[in-house]
N, C-alpha and C positions, 0 to 999 in steps of 0.2 A: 694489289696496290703497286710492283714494282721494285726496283729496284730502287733504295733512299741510298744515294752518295753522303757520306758525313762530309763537311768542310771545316778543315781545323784551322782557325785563324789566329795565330800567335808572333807578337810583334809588328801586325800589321799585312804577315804572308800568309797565301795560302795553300795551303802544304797538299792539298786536294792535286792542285796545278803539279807540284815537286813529284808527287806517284805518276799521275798520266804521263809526265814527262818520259819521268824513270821509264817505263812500260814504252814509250816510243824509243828512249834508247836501248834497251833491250833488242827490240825488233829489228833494228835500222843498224846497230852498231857491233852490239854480243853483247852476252851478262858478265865479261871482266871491265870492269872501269877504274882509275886511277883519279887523286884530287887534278893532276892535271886537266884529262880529258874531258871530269863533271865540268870543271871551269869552264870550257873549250865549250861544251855541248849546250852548255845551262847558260853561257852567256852570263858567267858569275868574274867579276873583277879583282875579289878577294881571295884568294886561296883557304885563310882564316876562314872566312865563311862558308867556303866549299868545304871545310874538312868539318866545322860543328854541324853541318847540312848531313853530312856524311854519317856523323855519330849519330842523330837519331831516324836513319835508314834503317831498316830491317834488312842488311846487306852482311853478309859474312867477310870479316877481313883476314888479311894471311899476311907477312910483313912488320916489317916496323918503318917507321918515319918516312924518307925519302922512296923507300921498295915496300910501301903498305899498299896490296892490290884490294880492290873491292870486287866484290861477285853479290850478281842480282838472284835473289832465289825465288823461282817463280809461285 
């Protein structure tokens, strides 16, 4: 039958696009990423929103507030 992609749609996004994303940043950039650079890369306006984006990633954090790095784990 394939491979079935689930698409999680909550609040109207869909979080399917936010992994694919994640996965070409990975490839294209490296697996440490900061709330700056998701802004920068995701073309996100909010930082707020970058970091609640951020909390429900499967990404390991290291840091607090200003020096909190993220890491993609494959």
């Amino acid at each position: 039958m394939g491979n079935v992609c689930a698409i999680v749609i909550k609040n109207g996004f869909a979080y399917d696009a936010l992994y694919r994303t994640l996965e070409d940043y990975h490839l294209l950039v490296g697996s440490m990423l900061t709330n700056k650079s998701f802004c920068e890369f995701f073309a996100i306006d909010s930082p707020n929103r970058a970091y609640k984006f951020l909390q429900q990633l499967p990404l390991k954090a290291e840091g607090t507030k200003r020096h909190r790095k993220y890491w993609i784990i494959p």
